[in-house]
ROSE-464046 format. One line per field, with one value per residue: residue number from 1; chain; x, z negated, y of N, C-alpha, C in turn. Coordinates in nm, 2 decimals, always signed. Each point is the difference from the previous one (the first is absolute). Example, Ala and Ser with C-alpha at 12.3 -4.5 7.8 and 13.67 -1.06 7.14 Angstrom:
2
nr [1;2]
kette [A;A]
n.x [+1.32;-0.04]
n.z [-0.78;+0.07]
n.y [-0.57;+0.11]
ca.x [-0.09;+0.09]
ca.z [+0.00;+0.00]
ca.y [+0.12;+0.11]
c.x [+0.09;-0.08]
c.z [+0.00;-0.08]
c.y [+0.12;+0.11]
***
This chain:
95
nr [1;2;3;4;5;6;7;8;9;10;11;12;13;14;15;16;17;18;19;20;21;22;23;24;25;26;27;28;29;30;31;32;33;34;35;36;37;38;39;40;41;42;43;44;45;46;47;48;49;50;51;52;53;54;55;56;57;58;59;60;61;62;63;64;65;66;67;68;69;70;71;72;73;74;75;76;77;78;79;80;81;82;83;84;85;86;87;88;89;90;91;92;93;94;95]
kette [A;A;A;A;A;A;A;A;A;A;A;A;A;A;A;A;A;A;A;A;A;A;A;A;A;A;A;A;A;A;A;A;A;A;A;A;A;A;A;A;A;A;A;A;A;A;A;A;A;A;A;A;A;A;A;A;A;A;A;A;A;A;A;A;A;A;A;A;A;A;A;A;A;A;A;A;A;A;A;A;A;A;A;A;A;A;A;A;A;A;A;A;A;A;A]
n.x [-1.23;+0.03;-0.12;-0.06;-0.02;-0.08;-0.06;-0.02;+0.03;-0.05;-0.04;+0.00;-0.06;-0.07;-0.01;+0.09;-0.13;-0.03;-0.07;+0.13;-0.10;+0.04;+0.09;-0.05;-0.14;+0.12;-0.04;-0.16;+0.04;+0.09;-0.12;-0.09;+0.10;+0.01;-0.07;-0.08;+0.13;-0.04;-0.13;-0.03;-0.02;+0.04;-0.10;+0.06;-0.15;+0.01;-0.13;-0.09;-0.11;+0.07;+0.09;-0.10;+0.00;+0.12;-0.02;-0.20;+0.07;+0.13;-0.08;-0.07;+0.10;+0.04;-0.10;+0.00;+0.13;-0.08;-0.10;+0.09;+0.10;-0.06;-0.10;+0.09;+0.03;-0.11;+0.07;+0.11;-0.04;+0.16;+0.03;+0.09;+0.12;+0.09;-0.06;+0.05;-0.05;+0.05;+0.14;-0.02;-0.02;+0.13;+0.06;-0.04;+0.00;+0.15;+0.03]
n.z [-0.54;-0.08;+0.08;-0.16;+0.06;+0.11;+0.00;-0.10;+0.09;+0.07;-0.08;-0.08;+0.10;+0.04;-0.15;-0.06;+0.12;-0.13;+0.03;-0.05;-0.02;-0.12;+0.04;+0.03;-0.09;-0.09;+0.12;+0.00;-0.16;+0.00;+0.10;-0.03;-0.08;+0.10;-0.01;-0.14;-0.09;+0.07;+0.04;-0.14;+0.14;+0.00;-0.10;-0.05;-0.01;-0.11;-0.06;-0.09;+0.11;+0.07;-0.12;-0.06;+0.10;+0.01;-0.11;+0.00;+0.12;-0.04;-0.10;+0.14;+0.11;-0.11;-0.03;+0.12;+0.00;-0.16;+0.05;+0.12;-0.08;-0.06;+0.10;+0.04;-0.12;-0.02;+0.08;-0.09;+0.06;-0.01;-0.13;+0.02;-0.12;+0.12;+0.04;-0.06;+0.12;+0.07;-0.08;+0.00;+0.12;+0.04;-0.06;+0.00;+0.17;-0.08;+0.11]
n.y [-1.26;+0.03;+0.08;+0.03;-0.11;-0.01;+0.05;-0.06;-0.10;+0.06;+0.02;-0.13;-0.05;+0.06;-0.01;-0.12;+0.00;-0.10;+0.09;+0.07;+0.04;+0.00;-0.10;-0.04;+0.03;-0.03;-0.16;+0.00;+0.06;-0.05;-0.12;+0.04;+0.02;-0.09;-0.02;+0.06;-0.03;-0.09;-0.09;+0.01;-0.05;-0.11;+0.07;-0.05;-0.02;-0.02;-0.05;-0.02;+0.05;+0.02;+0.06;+0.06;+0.03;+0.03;+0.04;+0.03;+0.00;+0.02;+0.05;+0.00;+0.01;+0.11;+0.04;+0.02;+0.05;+0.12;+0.02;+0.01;+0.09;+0.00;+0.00;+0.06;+0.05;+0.05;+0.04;+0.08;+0.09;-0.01;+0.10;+0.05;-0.02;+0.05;+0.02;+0.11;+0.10;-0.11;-0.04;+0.12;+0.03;-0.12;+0.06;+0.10;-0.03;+0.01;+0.08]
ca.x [+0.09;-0.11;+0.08;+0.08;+0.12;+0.14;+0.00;+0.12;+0.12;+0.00;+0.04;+0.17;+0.11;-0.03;+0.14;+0.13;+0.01;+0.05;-0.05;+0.05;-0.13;+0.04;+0.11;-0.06;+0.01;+0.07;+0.16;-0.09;-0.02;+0.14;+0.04;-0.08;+0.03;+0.15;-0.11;-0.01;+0.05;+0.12;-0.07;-0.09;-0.12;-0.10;+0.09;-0.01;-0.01;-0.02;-0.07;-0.01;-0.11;+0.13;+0.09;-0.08;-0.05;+0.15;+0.04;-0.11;+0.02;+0.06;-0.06;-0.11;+0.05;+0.04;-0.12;-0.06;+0.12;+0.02;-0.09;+0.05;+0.11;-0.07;-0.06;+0.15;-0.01;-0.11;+0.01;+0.13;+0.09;+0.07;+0.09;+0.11;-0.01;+0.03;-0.22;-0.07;-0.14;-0.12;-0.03;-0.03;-0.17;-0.05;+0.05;-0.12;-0.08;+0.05;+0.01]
ca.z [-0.09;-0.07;+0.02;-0.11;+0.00;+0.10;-0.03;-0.12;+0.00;+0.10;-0.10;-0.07;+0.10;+0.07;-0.07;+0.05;+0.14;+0.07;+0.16;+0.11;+0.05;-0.04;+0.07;+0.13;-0.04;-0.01;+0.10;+0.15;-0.07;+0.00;+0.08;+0.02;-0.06;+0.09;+0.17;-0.02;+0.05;+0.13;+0.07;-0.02;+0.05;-0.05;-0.11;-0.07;-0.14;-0.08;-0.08;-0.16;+0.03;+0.08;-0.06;-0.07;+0.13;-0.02;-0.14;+0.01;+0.13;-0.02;-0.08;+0.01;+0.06;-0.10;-0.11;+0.13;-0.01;-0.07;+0.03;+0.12;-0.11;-0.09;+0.10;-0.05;-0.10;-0.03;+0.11;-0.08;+0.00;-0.10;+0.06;-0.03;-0.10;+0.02;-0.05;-0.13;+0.03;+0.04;-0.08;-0.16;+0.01;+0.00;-0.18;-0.04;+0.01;-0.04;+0.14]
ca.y [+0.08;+0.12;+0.12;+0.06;-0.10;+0.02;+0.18;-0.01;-0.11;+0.08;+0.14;-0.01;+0.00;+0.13;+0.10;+0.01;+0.03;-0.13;-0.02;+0.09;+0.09;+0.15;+0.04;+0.03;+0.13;+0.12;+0.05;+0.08;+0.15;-0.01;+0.00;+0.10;+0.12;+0.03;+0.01;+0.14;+0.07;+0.03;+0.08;+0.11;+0.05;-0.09;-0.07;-0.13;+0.01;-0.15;+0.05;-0.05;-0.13;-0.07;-0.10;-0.11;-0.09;-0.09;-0.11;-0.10;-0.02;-0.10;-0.03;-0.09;-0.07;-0.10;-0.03;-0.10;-0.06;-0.09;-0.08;-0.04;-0.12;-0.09;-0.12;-0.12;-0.04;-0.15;-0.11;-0.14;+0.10;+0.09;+0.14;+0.04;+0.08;+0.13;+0.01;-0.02;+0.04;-0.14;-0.07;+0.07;-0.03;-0.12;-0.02;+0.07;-0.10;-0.14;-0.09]
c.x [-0.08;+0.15;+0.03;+0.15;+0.12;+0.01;+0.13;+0.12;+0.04;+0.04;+0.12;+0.15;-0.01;+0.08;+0.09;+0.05;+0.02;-0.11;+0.07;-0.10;+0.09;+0.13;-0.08;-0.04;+0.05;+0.12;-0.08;-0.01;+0.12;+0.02;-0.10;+0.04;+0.17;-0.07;-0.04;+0.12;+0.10;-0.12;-0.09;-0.15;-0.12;+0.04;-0.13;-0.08;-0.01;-0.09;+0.00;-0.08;+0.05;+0.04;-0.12;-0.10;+0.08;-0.01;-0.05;-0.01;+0.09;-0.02;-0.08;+0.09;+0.13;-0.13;-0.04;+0.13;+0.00;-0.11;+0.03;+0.07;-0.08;-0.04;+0.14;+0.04;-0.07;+0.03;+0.10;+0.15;+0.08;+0.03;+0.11;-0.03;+0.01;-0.17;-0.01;-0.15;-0.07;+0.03;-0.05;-0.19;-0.03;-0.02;-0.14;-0.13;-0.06;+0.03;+0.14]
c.z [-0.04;+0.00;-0.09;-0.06;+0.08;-0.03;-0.12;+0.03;+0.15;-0.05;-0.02;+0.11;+0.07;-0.06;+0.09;+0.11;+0.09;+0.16;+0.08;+0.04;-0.06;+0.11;+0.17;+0.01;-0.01;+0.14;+0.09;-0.03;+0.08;+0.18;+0.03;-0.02;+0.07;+0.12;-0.01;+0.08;+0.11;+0.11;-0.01;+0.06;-0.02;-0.14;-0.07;-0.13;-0.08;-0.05;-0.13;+0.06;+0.07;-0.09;-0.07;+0.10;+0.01;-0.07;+0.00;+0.09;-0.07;-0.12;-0.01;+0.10;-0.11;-0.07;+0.16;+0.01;-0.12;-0.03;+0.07;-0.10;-0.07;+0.04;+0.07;-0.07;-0.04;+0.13;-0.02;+0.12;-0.07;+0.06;-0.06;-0.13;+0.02;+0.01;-0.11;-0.03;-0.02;-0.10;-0.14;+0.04;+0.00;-0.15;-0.04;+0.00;+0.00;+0.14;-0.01]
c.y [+0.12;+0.14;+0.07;-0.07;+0.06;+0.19;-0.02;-0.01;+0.13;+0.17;-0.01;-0.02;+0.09;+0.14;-0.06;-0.01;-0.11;-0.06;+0.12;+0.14;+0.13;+0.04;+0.00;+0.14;+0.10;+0.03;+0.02;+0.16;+0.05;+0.03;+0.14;+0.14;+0.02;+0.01;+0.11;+0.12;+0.01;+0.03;+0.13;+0.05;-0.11;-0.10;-0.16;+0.05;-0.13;+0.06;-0.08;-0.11;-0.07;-0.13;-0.07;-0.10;-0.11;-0.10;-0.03;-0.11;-0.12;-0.11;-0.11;-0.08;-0.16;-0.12;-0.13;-0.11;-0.16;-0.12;-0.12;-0.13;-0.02;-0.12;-0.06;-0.04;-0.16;-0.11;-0.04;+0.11;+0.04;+0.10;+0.05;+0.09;+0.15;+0.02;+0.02;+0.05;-0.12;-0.06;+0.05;-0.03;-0.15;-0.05;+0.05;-0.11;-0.15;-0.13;-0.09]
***
């Protein structure tokens, strides 16, 4: 699979959050920033390199995932429509 491929089809879902990463995100800020304030002496920082460690992190764990379905795929694997990640890349691919 060619990774300007999957970077496209991964962009566009990635707005609508459809791998959940932005809500994770925002409920460890959430959990960090009430830890802030009730203990105070040792506090929680998130950093920027933090969250972009994250998403690269998960990024490549989706991109190894979809490698994984493809090669099911060709073996006569179905998958459920609620996929529309796998099935918008098997369309692309013509699988």
């Amino acid at each position: 699979m060619d990774k300007q491929l999957f970077n496209k089809v991964y962009a566009k879902y990635s707005k609508k959050d459809y791998f959940g990463n932005k809500a994770i995100i925002k409920s460890k800020i959430a959990y960090a920033k009430q830890y802030n304030q009730n203990i105070g002496k040792e506090q929680i920082v998130i950093r920027i390199s933090d969250i972009k460690a994250f998403l690269k992190n998960e990024k490549e764990k989706a991109y190894n995932f979809m490698l994984k379905r493809i090669e099911e795929r060709k073996q006569g694997k179905h998958f459920p429509l609620r996929e529309k990640f796998s099935h918008e890349i098997f369309k692309i691919l013509a699988i």
